[in-house]
N, C-alpha and C positions, 0 to 999 in steps of 0.2 A: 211696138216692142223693139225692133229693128232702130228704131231711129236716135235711141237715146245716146247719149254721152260714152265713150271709151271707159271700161271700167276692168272687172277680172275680164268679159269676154270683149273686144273690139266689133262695131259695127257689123263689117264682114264677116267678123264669126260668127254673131247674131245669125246675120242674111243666109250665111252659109248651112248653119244647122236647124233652120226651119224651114230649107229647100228654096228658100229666095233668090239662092245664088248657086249655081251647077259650077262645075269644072268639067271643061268637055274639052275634045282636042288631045293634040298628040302629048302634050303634057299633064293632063288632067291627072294622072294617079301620081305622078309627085305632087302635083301641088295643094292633091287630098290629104298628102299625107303630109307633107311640111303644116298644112293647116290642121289636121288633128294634133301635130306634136308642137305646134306653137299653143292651143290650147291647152292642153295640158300643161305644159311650163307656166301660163300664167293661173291655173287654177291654183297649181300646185304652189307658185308665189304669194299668190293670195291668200292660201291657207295658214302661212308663214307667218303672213302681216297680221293674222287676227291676232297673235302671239302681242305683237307691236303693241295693238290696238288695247288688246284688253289688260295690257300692263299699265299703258301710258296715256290715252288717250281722258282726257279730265272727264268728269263725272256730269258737269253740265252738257260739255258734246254731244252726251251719249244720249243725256236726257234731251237734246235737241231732235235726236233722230227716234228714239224711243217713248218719250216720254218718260214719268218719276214710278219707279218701280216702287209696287205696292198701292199704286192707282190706276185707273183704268186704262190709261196710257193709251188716250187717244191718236198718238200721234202714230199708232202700229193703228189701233182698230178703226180707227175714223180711216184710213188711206187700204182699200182694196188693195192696191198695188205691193204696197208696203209688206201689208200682212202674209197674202200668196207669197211673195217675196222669203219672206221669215222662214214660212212653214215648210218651202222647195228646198231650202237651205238645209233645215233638218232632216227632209226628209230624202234630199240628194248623200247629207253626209252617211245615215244610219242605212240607207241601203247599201254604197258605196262601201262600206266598213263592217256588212255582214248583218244587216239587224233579222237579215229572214235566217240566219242560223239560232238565234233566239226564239223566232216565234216558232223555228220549226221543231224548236226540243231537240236540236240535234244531239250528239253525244257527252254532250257533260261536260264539257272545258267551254269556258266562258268566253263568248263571242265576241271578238276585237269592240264593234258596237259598244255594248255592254258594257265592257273595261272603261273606253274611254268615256259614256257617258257618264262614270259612277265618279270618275278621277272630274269631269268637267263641273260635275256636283260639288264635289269635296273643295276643286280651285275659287267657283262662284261664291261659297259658302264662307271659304277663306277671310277671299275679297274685301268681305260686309263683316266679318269678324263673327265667323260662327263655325263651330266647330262640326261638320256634318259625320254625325256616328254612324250613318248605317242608310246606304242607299237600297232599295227594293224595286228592280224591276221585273213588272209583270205585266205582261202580254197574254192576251186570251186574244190568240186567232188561227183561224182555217183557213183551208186551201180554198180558193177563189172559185165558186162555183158558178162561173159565169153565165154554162151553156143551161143547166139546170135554171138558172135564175132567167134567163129569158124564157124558161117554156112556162115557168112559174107567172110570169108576165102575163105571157098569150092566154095561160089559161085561168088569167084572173084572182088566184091565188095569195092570199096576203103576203107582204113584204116588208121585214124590218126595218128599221130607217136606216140601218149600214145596209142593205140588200140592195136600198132604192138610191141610196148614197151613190154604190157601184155602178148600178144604171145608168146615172145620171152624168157620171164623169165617165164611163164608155164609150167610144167610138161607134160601137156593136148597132146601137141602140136608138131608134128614136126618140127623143126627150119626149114629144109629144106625148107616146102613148104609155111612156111611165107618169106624168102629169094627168092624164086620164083615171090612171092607176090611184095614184094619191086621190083625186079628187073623189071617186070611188070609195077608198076607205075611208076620206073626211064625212062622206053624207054616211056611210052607213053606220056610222058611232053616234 
């Protein structure tokens, strides 16, 4: 992950934010902190460039790195990397932008999230020449019941595939003995 090409993050800030690379020494907390505030300037550059990107960048390029939208567009789903890639990107921008003020109901004014993905609707829709009337987002989720969900584990208990989902991408957790678990509810069906 570390090794690739200079891109929105630089090598070192790769190494740096998955503990690869310490700052220790009498200078360390400036140079924690020039290195948080250089990423953030190129995040924030890069966030600019999609503007670039998604004005001008030709229709074949895109299909180069995507694939032809309205096909399976192997070129995301055949590449692991690719795809996680896709999903972190949404899934860095909508939390970064509030999307847990949405699922949490909070007070009725509509969550920056929200805004922007209903306007990123209406821009996309533009694009292809279609006129988007009426975006609807809804989210049906709970609060993350972790500690609950591992005693439900222990004590053998079924588990929904979002439940075993959570397990699975947990730290908490040994994969093993949620794969126990699945295997458990596959013979009993």
């Amino acid at each position: 992950m570390t090794g690739r090409k200079n891109a929105m993050l630089t090598t070192e800030d790769r190494r740096w934010l998955t503990g690869e690379k310490r700052y220790d020494g009498e200078h360390a907390t400036q140079q924690r902190y020039q290195r948080r505030r250089d990423i953030r300037e190129r995040v924030y550059n890069s966030l600019l460039d999609f503007s670039v990107l998604f004005e001008h960048l030709e229709d074949d390029e895109r299909e180069k790195l995507f694939g032809t939208p309205g096909t399976e567009q192997t070129a995301v789903t055949d590449d692991d990397r690719l795809s996680d890639g896709v999903c972190d990107a949404l899934a860095f921008l909508l939390y970064s932008t509030g999307i847990d003020a949405a699922m949490a109901g909070d007070d009725g004014a509509t969550p920056l999230a929200e805004r922007l993905l209903v306007d990123a609707f209406h821009r996309a829709g533009r694009e292809d020449g279609y006129l988007v009337q009426d975006v609807t987002l809804e989210v049906d989720a709970v609060g993350l019941p972790r500690d609950s969900l591992l005693d439900d584990l222990a004590a053998g208990n079924e588990l929904s595939p979002q439940e075993l989902r959570v397990l699975l991408e947990s730290e908490d957790v040994d994969t093993r003995a949620v794969q126990e678990h699945i295997r458990g509810q596959l013979l009993d069906e």
